[in-house]
N, C-alpha and C positions, 0 to 999 in steps of 0.2 A: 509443707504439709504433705504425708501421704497416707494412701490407705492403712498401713501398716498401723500410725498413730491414733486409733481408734480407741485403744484400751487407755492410754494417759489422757486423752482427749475426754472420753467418759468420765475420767476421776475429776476434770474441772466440770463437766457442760449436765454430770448427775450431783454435784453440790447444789443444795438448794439456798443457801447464800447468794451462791453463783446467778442462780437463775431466777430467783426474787428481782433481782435487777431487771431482767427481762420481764416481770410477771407473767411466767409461766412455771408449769412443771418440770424435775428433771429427768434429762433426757435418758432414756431406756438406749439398749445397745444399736435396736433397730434404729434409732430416733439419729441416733449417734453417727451410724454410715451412711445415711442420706446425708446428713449433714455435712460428712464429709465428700461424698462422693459430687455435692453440688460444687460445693466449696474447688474441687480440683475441678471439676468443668468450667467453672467461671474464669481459673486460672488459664484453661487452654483456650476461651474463646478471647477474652482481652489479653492476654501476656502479664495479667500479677493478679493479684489476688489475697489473700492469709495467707500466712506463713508459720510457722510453726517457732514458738521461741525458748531456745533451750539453756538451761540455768547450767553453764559452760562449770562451774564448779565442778558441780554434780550431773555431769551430765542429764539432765529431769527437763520435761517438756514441763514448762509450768504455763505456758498460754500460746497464744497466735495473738497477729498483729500483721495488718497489711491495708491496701487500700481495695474496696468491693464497689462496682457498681452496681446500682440501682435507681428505679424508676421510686421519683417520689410526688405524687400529685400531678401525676404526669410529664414530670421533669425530669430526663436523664441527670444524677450525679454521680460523683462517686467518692466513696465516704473512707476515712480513717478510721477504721475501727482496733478494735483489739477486746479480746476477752483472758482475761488469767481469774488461775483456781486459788479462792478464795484465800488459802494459806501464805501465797504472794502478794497480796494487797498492801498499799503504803509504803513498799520499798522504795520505787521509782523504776521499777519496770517497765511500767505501761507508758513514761516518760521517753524513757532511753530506746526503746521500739519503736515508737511513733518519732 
């Protein structure tokens, strides 16, 4: 992931498909580079983080996929996640990343 990936990154994280998952709203451009800008400091303070994952066809970022830590309940873990824009769902993406 880097700051650069903002603009394809918007086209998944302002679907509201996308973020119906989340229940939440979707994300505004602001909403967007925080998100990203957390995202790569989480990367440099543990060493991984999200990743950026590119549909090698077409060259197209179509999601991110990595592992994030976080505090849950006052328990250090650290989670697999992954988010793709809704038009990649049901392929086996989010499969083949994780």
């Amino acid at each position: 992931m880097q700051a650069s990936d903002v603009d394809d990154l918007l086209h998944i994280f302002g679907d509201p498909k996308v973020m119906a998952v989340f229940g939440t709203a979707p994300f505004n451009r602001e909403q967007m580079e925080r998100w990203i800008k957390r995202n790569l400091e989480h990367q440099s303070r543990h060493g991984y983080g999200l990743f950026s994952v590119i549909l090698k066809s077409e060259g197209l970022l179509i999601g991110d996929c990595g592992l994030e830590h976080m505090v849950v309940d006052g328990i250090q873990i650290t989670e697999l996640g992954y988010d793709f824009g809704s038009d990649h769902w049901n392929q086996g993406f989010a499969t083949e990343a994780a």
